[in-house]
C-alpha positions as CSV (number, residue, x, y, z in Angstrom):
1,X,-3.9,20.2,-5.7
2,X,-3.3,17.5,-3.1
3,X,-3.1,13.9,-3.1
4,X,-4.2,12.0,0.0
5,X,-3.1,8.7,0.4
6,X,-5.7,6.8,3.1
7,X,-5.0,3.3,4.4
8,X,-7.4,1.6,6.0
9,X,-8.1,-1.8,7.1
10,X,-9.1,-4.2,4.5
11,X,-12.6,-4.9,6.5
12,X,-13.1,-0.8,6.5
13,X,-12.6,-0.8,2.2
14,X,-15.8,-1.2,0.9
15,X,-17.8,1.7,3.4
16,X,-14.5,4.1,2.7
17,X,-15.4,3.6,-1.1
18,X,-18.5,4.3,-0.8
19,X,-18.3,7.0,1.0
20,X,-15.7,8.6,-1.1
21,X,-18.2,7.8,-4.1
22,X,-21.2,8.9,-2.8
23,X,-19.7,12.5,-1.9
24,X,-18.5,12.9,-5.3
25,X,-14.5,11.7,-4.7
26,X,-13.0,9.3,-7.3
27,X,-10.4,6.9,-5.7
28,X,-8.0,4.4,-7.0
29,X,-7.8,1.2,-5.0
30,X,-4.9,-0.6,-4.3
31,X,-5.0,-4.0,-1.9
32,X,-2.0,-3.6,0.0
33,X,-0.3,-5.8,3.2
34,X,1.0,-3.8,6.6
35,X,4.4,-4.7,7.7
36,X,3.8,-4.1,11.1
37,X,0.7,-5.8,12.1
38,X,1.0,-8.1,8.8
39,X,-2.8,-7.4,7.7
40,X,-4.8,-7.2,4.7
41,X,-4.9,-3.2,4.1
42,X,-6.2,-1.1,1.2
43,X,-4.3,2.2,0.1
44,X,-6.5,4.8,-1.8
45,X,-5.3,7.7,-3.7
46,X,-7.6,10.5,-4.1
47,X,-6.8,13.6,-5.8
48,X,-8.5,16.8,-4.3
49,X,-8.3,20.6,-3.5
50,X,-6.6,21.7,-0.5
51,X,-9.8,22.6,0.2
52,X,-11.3,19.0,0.3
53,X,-8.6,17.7,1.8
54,X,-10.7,18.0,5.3
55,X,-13.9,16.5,3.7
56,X,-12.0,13.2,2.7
57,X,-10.5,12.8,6.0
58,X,-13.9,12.8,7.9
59,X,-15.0,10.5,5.1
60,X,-12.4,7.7,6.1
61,X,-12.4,8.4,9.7
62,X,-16.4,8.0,10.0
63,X,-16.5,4.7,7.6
64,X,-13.5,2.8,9.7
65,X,-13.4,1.3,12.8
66,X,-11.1,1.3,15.5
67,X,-9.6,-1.6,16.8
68,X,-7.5,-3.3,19.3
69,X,-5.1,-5.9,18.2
70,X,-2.5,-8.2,20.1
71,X,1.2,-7.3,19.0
72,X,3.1,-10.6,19.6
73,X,6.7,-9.2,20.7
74,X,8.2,-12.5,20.3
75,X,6.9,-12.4,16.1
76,X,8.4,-14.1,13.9
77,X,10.2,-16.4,16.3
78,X,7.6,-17.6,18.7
79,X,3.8,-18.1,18.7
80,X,2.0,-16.5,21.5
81,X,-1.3,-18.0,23.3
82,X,-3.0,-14.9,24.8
83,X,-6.8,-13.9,26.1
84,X,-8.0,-11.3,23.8
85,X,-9.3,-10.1,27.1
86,X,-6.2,-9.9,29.0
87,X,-5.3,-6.3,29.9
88,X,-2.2,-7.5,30.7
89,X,-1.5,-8.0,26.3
90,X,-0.1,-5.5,24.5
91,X,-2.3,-4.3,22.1
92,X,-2.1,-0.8,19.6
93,X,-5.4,0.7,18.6
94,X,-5.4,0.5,14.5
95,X,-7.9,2.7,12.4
96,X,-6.7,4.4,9.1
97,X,-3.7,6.3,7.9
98,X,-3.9,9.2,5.9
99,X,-0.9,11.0,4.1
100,X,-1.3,13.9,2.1
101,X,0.9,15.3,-0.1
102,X,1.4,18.1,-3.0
103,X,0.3,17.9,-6.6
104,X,2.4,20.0,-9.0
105,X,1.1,18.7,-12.0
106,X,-2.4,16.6,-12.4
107,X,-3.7,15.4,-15.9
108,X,-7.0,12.8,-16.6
109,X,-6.3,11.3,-19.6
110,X,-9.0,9.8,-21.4
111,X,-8.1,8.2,-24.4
């Protein structure tokens, strides 16, 4: 058993979710905050087979979007007026995160 642990922009959270739901994955949402580009994120745990593992990964990567966003170098000390155009910004592509990790032991309790 595997757990995979997606993060994913909080814009990208609902179409994740429901594609996770709609192939037959539960996940638990958690809103979350980046440190390093200080925006609203969403972490999901999903528990799967190894076998899966693949399946959810696609799921995520074809329900996010890719991004370019300005990384002030100056942050938190100085604002910084820049033209989102400007190829002379620096700028990191941001899209999803996906850890997965073993399961030794899994239970569902229900009550």
């Amino acid at each position: 058993m595997k757990l995979v642990i997606a993060v994913v922009q909080g814009s990208d959270a609902d179409d994740v979710l429901d594609g996770l739901v709609d192939a037959g994955f539960r996940a638990t949402q958690i809103n979350s905050s980046g440190g390093f580009l200080r925006i609203s994120n969403v972490t999901f745990l999903v528990g799967v087979e190894e076998s899966q593992v693949s399946r959810v990964a696609q799921i995520v990567d074809r329900h996010t979007t890719s991004r370019r966003s300005f990384v002030n170098p100056l942050m938190p000390f100085a604002q910084v007026n820049f033209d989102a155009d400007d190829d002379q910004s620096d700028s990191v592509r941001v899209g999803a995160t996906i850890f997965v990790v073993n399961v030794r032991r899994f239970e569902r309790l229900t009550g």
